[in-house]
LUMNUKOL-583031 format. One record per residue (C-alpha): residue number from 1; residue in one letter; x, y, z. Coordinates in nm, 3 decimals. Each point is the difference from the previous one (the first is absolute). Example, Ala and Ser with C-alpha at 12.3 -4.5 7.8 and 13.67 -1.06 7.14 Angstrom:
<atom><nr>1</nr><rest>A</rest><px>1.230</px><py>-0.450</py><pz>0.780</pz></atom>
<atom><nr>2</nr><rest>S</rest><px>0.137</px><py>0.344</py><pz>-0.066</pz></atom>
//
This chain:
<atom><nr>1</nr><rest>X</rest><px>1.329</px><py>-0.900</py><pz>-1.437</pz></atom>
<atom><nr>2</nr><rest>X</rest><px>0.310</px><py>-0.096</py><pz>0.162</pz></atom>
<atom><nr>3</nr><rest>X</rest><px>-0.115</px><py>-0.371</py><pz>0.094</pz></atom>
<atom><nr>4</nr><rest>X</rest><px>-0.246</px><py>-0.154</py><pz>-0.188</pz></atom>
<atom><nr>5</nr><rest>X</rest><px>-0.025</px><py>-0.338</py><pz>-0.133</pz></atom>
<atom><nr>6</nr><rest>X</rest><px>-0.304</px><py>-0.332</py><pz>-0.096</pz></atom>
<atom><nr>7</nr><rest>X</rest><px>0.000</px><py>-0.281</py><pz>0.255</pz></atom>
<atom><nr>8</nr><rest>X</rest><px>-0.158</px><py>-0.315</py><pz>0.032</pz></atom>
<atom><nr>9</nr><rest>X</rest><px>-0.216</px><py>-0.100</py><pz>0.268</pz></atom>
<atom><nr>10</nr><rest>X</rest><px>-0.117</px><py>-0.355</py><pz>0.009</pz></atom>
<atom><nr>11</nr><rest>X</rest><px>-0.009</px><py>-0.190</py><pz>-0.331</pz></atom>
<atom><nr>12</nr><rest>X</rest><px>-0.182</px><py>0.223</py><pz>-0.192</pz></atom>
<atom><nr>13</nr><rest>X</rest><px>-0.055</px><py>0.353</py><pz>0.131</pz></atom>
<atom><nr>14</nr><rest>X</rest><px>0.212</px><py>0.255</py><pz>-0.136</pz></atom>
<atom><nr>15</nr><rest>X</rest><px>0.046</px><py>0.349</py><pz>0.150</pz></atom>
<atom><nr>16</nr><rest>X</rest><px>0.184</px><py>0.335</py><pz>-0.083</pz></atom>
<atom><nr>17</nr><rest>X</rest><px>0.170</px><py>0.197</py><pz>0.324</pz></atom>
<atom><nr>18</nr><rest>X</rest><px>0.088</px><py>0.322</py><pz>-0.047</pz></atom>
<atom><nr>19</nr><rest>X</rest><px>0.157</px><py>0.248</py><pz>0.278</pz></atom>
<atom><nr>20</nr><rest>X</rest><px>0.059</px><py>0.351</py><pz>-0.081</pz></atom>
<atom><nr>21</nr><rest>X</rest><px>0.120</px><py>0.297</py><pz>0.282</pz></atom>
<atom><nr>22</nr><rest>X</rest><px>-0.323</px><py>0.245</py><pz>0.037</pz></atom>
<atom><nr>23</nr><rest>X</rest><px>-0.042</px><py>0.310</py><pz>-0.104</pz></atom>
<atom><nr>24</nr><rest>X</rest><px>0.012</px><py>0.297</py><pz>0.232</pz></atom>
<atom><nr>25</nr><rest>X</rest><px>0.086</px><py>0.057</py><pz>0.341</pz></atom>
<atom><nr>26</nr><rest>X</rest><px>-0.122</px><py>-0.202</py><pz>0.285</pz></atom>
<atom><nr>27</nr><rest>X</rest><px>-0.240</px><py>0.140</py><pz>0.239</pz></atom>
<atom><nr>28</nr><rest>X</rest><px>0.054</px><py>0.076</py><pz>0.369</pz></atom>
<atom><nr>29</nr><rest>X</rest><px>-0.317</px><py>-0.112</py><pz>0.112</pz></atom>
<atom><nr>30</nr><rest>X</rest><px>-0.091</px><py>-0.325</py><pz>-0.180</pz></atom>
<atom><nr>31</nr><rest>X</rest><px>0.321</px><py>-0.127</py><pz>-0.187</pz></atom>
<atom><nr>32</nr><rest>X</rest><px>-0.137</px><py>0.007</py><pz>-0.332</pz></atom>
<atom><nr>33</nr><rest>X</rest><px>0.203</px><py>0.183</py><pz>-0.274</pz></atom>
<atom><nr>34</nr><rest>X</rest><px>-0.209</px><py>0.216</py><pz>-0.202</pz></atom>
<atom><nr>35</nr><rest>X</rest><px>0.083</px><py>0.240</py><pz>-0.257</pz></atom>
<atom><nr>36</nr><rest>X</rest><px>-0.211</px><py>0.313</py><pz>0.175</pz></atom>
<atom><nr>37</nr><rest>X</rest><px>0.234</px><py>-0.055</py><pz>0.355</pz></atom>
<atom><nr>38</nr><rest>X</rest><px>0.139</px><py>0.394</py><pz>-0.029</pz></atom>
<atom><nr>39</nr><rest>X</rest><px>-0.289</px><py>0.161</py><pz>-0.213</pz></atom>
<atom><nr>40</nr><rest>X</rest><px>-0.159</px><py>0.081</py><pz>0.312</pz></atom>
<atom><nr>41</nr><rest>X</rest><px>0.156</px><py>0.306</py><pz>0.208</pz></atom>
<atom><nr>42</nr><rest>X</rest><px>-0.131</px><py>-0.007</py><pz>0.300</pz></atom>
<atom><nr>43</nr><rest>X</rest><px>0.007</px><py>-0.399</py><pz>0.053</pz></atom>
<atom><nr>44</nr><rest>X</rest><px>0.336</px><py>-0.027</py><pz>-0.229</pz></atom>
<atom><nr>45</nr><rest>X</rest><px>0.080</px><py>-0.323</py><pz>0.101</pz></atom>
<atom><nr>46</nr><rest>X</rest><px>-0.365</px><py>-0.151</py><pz>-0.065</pz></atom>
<atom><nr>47</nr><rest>X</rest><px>-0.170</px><py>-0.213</py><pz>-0.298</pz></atom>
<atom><nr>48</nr><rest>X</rest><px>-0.301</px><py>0.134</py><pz>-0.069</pz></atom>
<atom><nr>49</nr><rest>X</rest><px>-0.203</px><py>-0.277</py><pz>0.158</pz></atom>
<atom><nr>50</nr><rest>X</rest><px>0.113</px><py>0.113</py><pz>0.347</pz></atom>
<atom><nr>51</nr><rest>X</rest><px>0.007</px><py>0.371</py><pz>-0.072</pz></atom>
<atom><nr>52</nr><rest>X</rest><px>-0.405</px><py>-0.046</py><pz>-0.052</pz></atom>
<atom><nr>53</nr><rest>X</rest><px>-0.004</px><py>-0.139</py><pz>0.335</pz></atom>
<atom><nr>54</nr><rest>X</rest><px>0.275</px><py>0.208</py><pz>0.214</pz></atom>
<atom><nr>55</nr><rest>X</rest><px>-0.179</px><py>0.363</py><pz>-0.185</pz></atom>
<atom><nr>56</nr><rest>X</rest><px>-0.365</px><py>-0.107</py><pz>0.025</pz></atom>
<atom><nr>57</nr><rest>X</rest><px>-0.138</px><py>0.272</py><pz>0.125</pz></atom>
<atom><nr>58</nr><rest>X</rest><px>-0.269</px><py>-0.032</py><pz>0.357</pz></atom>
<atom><nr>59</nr><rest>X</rest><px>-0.316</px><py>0.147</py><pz>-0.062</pz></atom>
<atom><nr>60</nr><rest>X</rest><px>-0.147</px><py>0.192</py><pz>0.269</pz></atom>
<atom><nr>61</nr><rest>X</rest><px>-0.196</px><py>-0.232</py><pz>0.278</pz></atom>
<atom><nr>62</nr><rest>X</rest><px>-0.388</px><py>-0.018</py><pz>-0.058</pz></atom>
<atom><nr>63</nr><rest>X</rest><px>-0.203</px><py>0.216</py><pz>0.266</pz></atom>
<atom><nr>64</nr><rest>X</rest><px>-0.109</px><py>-0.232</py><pz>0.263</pz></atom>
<atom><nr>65</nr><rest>X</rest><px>-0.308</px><py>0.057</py><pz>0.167</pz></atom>
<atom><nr>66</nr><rest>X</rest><px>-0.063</px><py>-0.162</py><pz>0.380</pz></atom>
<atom><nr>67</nr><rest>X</rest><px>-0.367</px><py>-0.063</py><pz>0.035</pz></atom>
<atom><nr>68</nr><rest>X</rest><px>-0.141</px><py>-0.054</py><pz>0.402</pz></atom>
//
């Protein structure tokens, strides 16, 4: 972790920071890096949250049925 460190917030309350870079490339849709940006090869560029949601697949329309 390239900056980390224990800080003191009020008069008794400790806490530990830690920032680390993330792993994996960061996705063109949302901005999130994520490891499986790349495993997909028709949405390369995609995490695999939005690759669910850009490749869900539209099921046919219900038959509708007008009733006079």
């Amino acid at each position: 972790i390239p900056h980390k460190g224990e800080y003191l917030i009020g008069e008794n309350v400790r806490v530990w920071i830690g920032v680390a870079r993330a792993e994996g490339l960061k996705c063109e849709r949302c901005w999130n890096y994520s490891p499986q940006v790349g495993s997909f090869p028709e949405h390369s560029t995609l995490c695999g949250r939005c690759y669910n949601v850009v490749n869900v697949q539209h099921s046919p329309s219900p038959a509708v049925a007008v009733v006079s």
